[in-house]
DSSP file (Angstrom, degrees, kcal/mol; ACC not computed):
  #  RESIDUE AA STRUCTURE BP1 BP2  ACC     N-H-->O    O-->H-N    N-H-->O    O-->H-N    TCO  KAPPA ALPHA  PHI   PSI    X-CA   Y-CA   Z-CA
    1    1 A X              0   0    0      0, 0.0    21,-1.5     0, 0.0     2,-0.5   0.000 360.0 360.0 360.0 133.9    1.5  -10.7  -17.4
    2    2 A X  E     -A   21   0A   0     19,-0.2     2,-0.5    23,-0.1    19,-0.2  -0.981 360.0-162.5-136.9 121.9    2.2   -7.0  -16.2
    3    3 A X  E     -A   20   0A   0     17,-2.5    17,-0.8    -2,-0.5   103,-0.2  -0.932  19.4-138.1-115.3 112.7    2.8   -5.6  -12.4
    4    4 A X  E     -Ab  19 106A   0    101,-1.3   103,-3.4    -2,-0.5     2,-0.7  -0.407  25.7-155.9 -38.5 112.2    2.5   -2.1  -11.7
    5    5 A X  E     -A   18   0A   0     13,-4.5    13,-2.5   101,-0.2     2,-0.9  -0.847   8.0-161.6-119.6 117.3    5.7   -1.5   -9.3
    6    6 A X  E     -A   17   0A   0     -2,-0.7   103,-1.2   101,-0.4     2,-0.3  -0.757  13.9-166.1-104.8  95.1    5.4    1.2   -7.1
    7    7 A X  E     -Ac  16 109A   0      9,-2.2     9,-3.7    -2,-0.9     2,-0.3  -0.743   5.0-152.0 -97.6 128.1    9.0    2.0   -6.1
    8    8 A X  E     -Ac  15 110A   0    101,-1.5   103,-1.0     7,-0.3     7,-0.2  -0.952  12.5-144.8 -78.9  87.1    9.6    4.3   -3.1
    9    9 A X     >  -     0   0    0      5,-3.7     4,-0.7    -2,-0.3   103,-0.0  -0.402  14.3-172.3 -44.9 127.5   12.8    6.4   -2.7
   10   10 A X  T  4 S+     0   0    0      2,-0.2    -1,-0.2     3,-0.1     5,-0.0   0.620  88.8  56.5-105.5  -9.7   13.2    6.2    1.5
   11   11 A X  T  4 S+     0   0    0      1,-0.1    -1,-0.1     3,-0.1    -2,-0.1   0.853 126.3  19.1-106.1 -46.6   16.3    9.1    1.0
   12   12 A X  T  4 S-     0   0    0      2,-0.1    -2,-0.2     1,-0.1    -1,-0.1   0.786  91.5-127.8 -99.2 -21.7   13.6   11.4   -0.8
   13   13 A X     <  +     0   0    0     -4,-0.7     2,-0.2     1,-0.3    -3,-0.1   0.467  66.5 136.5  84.1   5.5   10.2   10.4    0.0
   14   14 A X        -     0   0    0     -6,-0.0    -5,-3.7     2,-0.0     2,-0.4  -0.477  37.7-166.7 -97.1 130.8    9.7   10.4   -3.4
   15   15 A X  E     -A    8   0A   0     -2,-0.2     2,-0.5    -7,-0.2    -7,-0.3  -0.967   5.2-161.3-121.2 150.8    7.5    7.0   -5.1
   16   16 A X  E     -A    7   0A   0     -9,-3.7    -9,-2.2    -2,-0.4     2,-0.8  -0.989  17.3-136.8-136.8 131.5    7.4    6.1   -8.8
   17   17 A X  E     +A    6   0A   0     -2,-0.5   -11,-0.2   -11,-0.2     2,-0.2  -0.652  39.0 158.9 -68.0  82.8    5.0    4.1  -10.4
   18   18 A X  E     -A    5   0A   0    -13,-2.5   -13,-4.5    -2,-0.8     2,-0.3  -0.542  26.3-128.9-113.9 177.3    6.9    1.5  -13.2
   19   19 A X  E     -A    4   0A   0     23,-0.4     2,-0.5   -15,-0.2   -15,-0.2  -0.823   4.4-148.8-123.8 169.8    6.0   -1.8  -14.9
   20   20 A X  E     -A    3   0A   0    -17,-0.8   -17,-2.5    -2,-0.3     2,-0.5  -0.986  24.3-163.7-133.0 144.9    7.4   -5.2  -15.4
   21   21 A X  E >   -A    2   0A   0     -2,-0.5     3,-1.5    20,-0.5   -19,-0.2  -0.991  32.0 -58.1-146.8 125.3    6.4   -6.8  -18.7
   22   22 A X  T 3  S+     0   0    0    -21,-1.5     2,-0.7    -2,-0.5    -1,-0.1   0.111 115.2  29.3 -28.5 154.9    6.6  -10.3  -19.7
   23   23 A X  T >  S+     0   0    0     -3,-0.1     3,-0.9     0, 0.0    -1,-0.3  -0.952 125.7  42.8-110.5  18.3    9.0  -12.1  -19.9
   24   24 A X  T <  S+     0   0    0     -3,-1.5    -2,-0.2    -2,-0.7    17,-0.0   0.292 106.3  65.5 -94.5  27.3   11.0  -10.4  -17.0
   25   25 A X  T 3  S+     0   0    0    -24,-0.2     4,-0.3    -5,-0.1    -1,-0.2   0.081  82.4  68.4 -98.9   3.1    8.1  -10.2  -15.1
   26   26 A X  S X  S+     0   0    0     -3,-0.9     3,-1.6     1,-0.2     2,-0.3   0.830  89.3  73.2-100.1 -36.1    7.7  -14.3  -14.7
   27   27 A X  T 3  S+     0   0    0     -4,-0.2    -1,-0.2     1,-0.2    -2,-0.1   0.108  96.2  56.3 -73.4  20.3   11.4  -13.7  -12.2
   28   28 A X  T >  S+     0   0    0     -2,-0.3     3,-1.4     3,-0.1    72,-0.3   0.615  84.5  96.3 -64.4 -51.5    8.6  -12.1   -9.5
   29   29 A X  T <  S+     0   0    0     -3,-1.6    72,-0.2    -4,-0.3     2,-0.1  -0.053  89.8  21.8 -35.2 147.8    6.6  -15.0   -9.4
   30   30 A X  T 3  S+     0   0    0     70,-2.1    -1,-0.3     1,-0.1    71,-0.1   0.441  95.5 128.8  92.7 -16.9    7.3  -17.2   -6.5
   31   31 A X    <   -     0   0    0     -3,-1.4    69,-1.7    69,-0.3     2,-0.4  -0.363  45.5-144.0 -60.3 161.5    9.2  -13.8   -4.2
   32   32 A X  B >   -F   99   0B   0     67,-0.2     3,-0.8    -3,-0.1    67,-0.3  -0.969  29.5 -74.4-120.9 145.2    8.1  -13.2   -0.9
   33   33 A X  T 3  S+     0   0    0     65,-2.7    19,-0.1    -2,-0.4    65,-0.1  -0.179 123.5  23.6 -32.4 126.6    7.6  -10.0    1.2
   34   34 A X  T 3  S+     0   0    0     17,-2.6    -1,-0.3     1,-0.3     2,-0.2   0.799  87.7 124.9  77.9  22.7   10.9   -9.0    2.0
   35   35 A X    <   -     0   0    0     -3,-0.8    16,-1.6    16,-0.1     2,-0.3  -0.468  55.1-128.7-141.7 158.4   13.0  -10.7   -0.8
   36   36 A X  E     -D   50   0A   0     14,-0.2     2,-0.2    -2,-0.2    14,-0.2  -0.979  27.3-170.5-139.6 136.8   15.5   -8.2   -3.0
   37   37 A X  E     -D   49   0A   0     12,-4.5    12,-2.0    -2,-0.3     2,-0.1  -0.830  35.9 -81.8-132.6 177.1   15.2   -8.5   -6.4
   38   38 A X  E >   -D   48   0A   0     -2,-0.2     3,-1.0    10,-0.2    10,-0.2  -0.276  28.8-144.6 -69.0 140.5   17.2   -7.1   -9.5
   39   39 A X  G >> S+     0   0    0      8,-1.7     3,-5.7     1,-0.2     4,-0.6   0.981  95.9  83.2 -74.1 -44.6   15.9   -2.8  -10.4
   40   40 A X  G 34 S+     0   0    0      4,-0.7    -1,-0.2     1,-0.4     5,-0.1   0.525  77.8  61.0 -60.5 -25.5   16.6   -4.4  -14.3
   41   41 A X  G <4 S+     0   0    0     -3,-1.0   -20,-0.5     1,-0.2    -1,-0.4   0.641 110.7  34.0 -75.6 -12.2   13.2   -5.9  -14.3
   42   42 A X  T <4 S-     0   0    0     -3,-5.7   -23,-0.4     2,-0.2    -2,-0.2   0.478 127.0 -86.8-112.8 -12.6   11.4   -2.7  -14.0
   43   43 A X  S  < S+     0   0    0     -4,-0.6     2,-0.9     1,-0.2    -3,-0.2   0.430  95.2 115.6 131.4  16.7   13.9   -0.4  -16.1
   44   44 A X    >   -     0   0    0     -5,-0.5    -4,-0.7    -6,-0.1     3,-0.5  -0.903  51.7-161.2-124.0 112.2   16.4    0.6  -13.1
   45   45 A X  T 3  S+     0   0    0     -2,-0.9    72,-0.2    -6,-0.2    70,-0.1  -0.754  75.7  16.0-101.9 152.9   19.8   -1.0  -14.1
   46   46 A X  T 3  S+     0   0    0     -2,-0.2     2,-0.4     1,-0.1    -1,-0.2   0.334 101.2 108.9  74.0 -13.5   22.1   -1.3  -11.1
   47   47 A X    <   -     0   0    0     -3,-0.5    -8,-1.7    67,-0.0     2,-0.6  -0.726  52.5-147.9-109.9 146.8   19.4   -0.8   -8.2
   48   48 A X  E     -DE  38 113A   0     65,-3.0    65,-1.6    -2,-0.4    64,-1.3  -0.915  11.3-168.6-143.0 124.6   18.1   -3.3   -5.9
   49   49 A X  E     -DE  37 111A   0    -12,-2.0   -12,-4.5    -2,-0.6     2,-0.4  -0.541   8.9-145.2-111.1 177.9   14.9   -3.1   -4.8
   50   50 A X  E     -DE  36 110A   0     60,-1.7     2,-1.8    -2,-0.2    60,-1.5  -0.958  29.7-115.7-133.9 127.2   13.1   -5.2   -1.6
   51   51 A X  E     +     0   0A   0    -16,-1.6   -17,-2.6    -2,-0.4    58,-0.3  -0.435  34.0 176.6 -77.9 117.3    9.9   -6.1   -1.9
   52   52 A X  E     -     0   0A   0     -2,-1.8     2,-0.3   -19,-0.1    57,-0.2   0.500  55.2 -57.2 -99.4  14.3    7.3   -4.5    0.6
   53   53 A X  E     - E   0 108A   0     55,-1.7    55,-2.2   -21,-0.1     2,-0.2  -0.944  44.6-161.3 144.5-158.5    3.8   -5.6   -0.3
   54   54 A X  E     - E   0 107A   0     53,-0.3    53,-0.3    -2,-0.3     2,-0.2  -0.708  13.4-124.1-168.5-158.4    1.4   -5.6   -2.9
   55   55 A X  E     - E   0 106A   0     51,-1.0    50,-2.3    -2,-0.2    51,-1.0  -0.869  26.0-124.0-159.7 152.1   -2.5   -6.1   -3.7
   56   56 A X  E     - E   0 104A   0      4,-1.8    48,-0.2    48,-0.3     5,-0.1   0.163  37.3 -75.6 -86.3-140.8   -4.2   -8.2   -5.9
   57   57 A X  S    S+     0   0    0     46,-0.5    47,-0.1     1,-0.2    -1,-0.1   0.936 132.0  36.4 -70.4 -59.1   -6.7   -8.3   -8.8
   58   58 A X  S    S-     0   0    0      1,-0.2    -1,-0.2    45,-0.1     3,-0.1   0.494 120.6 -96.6 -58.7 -10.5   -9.6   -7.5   -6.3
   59   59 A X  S    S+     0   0    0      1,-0.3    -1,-0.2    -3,-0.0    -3,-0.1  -0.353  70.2 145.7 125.7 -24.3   -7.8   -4.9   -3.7
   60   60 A X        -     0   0    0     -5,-0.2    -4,-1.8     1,-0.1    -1,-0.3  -0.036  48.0-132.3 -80.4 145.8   -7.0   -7.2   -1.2
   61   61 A X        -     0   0    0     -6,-0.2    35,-1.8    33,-0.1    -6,-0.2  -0.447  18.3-112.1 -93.7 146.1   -3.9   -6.0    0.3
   62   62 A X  B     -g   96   0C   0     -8,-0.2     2,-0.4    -2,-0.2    35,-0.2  -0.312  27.3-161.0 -73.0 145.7   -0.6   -8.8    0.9
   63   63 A X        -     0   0    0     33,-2.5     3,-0.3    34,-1.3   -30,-0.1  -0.960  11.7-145.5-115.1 139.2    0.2   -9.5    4.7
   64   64 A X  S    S+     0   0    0     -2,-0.4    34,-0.1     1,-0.2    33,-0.1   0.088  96.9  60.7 -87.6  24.1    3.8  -11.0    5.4
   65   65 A X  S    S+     0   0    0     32,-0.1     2,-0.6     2,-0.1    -1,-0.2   0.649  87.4  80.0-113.7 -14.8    2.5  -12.9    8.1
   66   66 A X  S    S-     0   0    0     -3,-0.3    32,-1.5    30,-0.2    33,-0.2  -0.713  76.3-138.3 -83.4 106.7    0.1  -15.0    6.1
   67   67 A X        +     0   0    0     -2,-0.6     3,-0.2    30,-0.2    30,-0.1  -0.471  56.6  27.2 -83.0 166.9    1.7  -17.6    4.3
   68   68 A X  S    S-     0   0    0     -2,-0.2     2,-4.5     1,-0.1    31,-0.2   0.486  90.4 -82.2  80.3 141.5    1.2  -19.0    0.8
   69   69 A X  S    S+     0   0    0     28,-0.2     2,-0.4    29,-0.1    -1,-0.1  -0.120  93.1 102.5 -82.4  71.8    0.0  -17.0   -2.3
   70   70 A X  S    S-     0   0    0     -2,-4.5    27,-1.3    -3,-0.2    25,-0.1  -0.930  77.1 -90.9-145.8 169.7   -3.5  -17.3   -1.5
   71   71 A X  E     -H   96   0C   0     -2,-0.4     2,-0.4    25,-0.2    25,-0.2  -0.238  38.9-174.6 -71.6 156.6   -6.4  -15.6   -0.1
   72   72 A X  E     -H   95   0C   0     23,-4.0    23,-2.0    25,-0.1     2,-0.4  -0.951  25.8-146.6-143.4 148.3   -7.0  -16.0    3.5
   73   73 A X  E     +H   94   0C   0     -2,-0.4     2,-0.3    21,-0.2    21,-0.2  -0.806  46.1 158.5 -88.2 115.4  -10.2  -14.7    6.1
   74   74 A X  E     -H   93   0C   0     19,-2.5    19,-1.3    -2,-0.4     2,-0.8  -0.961  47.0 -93.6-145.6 166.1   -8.0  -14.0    9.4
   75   75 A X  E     -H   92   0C   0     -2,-0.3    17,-0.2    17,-0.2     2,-0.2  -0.707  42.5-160.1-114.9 119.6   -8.7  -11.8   12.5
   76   76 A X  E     +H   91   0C   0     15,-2.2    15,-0.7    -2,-0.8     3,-0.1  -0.327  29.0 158.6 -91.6 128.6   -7.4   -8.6   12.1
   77   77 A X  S    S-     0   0    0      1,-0.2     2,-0.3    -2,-0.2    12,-0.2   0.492  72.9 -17.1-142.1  22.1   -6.6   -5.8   14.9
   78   78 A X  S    S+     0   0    0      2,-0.1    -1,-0.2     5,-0.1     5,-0.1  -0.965  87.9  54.3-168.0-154.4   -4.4   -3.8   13.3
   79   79 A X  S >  S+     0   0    0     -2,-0.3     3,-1.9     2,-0.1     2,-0.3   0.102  93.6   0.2  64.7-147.4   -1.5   -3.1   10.1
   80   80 A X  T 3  S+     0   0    0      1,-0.3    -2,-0.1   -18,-0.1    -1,-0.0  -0.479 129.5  28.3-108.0 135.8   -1.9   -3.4    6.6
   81   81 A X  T 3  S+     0   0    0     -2,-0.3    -1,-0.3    14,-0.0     2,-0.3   0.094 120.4  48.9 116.2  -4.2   -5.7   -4.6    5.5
   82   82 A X    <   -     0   0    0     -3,-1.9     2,-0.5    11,-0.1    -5,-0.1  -0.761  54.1-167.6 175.4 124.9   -7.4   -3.0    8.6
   83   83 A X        -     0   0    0     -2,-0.3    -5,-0.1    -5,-0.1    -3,-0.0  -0.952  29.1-136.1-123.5 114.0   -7.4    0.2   10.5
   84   84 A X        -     0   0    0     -2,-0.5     3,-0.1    -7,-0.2     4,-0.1  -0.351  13.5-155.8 -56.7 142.9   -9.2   -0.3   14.1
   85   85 A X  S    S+     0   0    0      1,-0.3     2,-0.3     2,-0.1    -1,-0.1   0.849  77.3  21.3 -78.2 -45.8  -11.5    2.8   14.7
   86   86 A X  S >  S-     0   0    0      1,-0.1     3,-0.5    -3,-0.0    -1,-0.3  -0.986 104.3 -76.2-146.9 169.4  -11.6    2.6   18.0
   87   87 A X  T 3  S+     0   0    0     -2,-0.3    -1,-0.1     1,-0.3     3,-0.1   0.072 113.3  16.9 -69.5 156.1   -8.9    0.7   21.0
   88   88 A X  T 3  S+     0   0    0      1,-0.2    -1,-0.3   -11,-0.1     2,-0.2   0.389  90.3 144.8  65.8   6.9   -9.4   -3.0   21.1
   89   89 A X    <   +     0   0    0     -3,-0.5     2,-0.2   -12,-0.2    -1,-0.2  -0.608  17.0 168.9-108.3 152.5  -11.2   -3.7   17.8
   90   90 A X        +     0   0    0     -2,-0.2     2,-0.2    -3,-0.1   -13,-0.2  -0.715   2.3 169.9-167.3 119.9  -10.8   -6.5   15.9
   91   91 A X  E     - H   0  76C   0    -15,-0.7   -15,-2.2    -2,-0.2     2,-0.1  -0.764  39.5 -99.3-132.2 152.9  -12.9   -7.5   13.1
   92   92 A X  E     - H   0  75C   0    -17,-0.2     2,-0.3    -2,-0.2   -17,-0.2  -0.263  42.7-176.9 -46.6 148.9  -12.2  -10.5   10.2
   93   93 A X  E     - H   0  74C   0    -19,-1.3   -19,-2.5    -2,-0.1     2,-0.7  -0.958  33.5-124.7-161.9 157.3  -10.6   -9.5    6.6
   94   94 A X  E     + H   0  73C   0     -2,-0.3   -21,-0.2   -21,-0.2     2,-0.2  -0.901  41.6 170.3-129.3 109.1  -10.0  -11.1    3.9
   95   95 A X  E     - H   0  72C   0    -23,-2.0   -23,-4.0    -2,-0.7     2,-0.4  -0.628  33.5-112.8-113.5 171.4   -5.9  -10.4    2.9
   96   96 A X  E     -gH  62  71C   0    -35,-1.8   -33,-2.5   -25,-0.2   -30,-0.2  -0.798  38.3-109.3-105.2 125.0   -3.5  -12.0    0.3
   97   97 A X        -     0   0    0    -27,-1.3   -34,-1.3    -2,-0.4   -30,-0.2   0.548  35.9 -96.6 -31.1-162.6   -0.3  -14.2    1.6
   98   98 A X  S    S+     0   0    0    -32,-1.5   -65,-2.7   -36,-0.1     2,-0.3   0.433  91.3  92.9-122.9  14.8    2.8  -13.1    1.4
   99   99 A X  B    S-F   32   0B   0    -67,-0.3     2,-0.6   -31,-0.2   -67,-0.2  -0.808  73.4-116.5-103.1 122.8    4.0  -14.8   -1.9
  100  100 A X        +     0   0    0    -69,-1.7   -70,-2.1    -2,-0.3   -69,-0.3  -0.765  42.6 169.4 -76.0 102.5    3.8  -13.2   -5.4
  101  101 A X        -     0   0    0     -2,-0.6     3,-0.3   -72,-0.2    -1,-0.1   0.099  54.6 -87.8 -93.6-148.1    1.4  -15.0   -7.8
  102  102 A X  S    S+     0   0    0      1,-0.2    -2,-0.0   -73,-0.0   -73,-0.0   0.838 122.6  64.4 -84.5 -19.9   -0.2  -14.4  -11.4
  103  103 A X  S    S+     0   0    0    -34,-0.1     2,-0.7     2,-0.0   -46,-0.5   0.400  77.6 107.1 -94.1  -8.0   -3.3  -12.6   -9.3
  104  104 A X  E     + E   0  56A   0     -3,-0.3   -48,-0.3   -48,-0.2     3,-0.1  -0.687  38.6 166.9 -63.5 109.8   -0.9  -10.1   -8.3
  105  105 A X  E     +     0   0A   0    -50,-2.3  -101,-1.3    -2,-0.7     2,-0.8   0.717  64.8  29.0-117.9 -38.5   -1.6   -6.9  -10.2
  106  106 A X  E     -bE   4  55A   0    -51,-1.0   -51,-1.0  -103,-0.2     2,-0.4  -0.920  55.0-167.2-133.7 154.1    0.8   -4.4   -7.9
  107  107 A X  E     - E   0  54A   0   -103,-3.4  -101,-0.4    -2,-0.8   -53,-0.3  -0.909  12.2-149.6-121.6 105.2    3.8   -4.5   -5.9
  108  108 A X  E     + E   0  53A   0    -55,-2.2   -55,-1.7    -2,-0.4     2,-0.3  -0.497  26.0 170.7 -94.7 145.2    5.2   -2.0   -3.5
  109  109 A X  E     -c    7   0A   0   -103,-1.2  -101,-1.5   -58,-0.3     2,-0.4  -0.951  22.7-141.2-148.9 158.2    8.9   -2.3   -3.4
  110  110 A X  E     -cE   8  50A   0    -60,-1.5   -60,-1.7    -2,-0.3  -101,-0.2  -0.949  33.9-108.8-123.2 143.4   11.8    0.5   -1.4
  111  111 A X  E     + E   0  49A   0   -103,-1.0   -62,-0.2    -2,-0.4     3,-0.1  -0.400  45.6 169.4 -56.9 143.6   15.0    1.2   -3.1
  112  112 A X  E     +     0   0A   0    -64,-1.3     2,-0.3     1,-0.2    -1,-0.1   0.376  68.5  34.3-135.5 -20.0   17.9   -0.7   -0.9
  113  113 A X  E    S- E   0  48A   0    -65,-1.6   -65,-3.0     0, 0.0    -1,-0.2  -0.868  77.3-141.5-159.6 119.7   20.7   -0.4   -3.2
  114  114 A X        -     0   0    0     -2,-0.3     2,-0.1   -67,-0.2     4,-0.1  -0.303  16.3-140.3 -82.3 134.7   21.5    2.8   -5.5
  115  115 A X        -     0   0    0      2,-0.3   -69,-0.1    -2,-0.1   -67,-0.1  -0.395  38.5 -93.0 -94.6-165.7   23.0    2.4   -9.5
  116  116 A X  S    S+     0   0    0     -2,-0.1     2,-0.2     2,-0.1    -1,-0.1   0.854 110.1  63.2 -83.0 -51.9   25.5    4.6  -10.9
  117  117 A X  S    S-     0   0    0    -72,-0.2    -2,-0.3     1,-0.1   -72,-0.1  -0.654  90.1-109.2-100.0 151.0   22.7    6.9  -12.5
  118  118 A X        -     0   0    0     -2,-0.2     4,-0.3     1,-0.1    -1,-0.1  -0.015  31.5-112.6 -54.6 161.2   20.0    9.0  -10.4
  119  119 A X  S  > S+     0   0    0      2,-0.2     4,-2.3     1,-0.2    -1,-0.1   0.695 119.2  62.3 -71.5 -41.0   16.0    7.6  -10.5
  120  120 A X  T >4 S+     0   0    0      1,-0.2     3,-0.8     2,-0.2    -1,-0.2   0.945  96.0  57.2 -35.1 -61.3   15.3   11.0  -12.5
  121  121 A X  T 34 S+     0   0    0      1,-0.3    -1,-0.2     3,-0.1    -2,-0.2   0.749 121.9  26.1 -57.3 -34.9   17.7    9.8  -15.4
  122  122 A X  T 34 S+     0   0    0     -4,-0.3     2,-0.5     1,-0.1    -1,-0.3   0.699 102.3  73.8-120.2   6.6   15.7    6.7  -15.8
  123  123 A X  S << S-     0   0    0     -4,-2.3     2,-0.5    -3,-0.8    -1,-0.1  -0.900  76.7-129.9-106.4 124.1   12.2    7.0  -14.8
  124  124 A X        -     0   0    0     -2,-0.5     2,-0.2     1,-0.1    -3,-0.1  -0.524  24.7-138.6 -71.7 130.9    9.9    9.2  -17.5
  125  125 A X        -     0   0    0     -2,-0.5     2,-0.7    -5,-0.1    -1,-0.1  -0.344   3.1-120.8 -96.5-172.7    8.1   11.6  -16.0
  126  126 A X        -     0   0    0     -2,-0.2     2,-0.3     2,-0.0    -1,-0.1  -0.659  23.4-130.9-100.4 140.2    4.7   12.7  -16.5
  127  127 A X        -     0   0    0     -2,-0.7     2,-0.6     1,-0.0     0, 0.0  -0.823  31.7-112.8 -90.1 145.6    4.1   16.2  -17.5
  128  128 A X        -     0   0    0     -2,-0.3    -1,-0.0     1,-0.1    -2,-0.0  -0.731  30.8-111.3 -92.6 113.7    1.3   17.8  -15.3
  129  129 A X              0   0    0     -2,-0.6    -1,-0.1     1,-0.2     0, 0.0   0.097 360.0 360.0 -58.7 146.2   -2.3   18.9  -16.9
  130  130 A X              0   0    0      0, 0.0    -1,-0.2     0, 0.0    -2,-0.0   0.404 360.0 360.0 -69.6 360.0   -3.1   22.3  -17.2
């Protein structure tokens, strides 16, 4: 099992894209939206990050108001899975609970607590094509 965790700096505005790779990627399972977990699982020793939502295999984006890790059909009139077009609207979607399962393929998480060394030092970066 592998999650794409797309960690957000809030001081810098700055996000980086890491992974968590068996078998420290099974301590995920079973988190909720809003939970702080250890940076060590994604390569950030010292850091503690909080999780703030996700998607699953198919897009559908995690709600923290929906309980359980499973899908649900709810009626939607605003926030994350559905942006009304115009005032008053409110249409059905089908979003993911708020519980991390195996069907979880990314996870958006915010830095909450900083290690010794800077994000630079331990995240590779990508060189940018000519």
């Amino acid at each position: 099992m592998v999650f794409k965790v797309v960690v957000a700096d809030p001081t810098t505005g700055k996000s980086y894209q890491l992974e968590a790779r068996e078998p420290a990627a099974r301590r995920l399972v079973g988190l909720r939206i809003g939970d702080k977990f250890d940076g060590e699982i994604v390569g950030l020793p010292g850091y503690e990050l909080q999780i703030t939502g996700g998607t699953d295999v198919d897009g559908f984006p995690m709600r923290a108001d929906i309980a359980g890790p499973g899908r649900a059909s709810v009626l939607l009139a605003g926030g994350s899975g559905f942006k009304p077009r115009r005032r008053g609207e409110r249409r059905r979607k089908r979003v993911r609970g708020r519980v991390i399962s195996d069907t979880i393929v990314q996870i958006n998480a915010k830095i909450v607590k900083r290690g010794e060394k800077p994000i630079e030092e331990l995240v590779p970066t990508r060189e940018k094509k000519a």
